[in-house]
C-alpha positions in Angstrom: 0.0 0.0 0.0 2.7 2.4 0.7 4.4 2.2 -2.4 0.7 2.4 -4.1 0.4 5.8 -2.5 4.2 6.8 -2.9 3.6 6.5 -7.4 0.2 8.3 -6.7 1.5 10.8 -4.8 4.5 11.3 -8.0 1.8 11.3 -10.2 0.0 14.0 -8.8 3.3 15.8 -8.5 3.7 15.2 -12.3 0.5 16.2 -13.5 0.7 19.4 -11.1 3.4 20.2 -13.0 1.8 19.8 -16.6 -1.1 21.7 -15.3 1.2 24.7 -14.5 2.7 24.6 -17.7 -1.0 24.8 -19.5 -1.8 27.7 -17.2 1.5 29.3 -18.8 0.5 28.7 -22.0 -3.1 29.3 -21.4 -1.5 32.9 -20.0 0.1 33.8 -23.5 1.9 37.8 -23.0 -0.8 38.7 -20.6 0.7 39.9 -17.5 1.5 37.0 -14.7 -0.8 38.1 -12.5 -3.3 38.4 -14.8 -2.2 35.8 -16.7 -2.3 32.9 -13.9 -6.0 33.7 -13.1 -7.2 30.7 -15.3 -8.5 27.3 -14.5 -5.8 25.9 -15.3 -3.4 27.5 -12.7 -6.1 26.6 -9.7 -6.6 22.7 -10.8 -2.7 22.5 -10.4 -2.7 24.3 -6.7 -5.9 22.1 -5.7 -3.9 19.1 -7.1 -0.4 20.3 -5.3 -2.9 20.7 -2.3 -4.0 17.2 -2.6 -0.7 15.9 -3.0 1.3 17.7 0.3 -2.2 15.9 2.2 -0.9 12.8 0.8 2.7 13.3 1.7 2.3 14.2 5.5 -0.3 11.2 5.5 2.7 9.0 4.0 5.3 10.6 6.0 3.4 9.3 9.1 4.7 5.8 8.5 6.5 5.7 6.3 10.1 7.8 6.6 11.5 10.1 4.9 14.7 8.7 3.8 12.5 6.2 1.8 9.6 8.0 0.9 11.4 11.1 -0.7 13.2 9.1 -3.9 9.7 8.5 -4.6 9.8 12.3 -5.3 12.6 11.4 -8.4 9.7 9.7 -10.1 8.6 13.5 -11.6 11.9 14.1 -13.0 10.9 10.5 -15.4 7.3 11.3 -15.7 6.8 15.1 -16.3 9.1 14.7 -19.5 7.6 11.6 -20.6 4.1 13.5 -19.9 5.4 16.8 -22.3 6.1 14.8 -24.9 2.6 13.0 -25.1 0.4 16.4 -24.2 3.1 18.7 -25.7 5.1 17.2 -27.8 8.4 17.9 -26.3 11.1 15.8 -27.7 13.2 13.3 -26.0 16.4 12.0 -26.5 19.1 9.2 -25.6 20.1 11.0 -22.9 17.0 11.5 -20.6 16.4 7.7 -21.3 19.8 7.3 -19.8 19.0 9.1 -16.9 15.3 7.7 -16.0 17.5 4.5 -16.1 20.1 5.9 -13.3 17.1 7.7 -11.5 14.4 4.5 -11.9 17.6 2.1 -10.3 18.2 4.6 -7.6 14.7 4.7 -6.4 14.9 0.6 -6.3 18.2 1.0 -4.7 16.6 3.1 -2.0 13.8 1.4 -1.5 14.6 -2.0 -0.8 
């Protein structure tokens, strides 16, 4: 269970993240404070809130020297994530490092 809710809590992280980046676009040369006040840029803060509940409910038993590699899963999903909504390219070398980043979570967590 732990590890169920440590990839969710990633996830949510992750699609925070492309949620901010729609808001950004969704902004265009607007200025930023006007430019943030769109849907997108509050279902990224409600999911961000969502996600920090999760974490202190993780963080009660699970700690934090395990729980926060789980934190590296972003840096593998957010790109992966840009390049199906956005279309952001990817190359040899972020493979290379979701393979370093995906063995150093299993590292950690076993």
């Amino acid at each position: 269970m732990r590890y169920v809710q440590l990839t969710a809590f990633a996830f949510m992280l992750a699609c925070g993240q492309i949620l901010f980046k729609k808001a950004a676009l969704a902004a265009g040369t607007r200025p930023f404070l006007i430019g943030i006040q769109n849907g997108w840029t509050f279902a990224a803060l409600i999911l961000y809130g969502a996600a920090t509940a999760l974490w202190i409910s993780i963080l009660r038993t699970t700690p934090l020297s395990q729980a926060y590699p789980f934190a590296a899963l972003g840096f593998v999903i957010v790109p992966l994530a840009a390049y199906l909504v956005f279309g952001e390219p990817i190359d040899a070398r972020y493979v290379l490092g979701v393979v370093c980043i995906v063995a150093g979570i299993l590292l950690t967590s076993t």
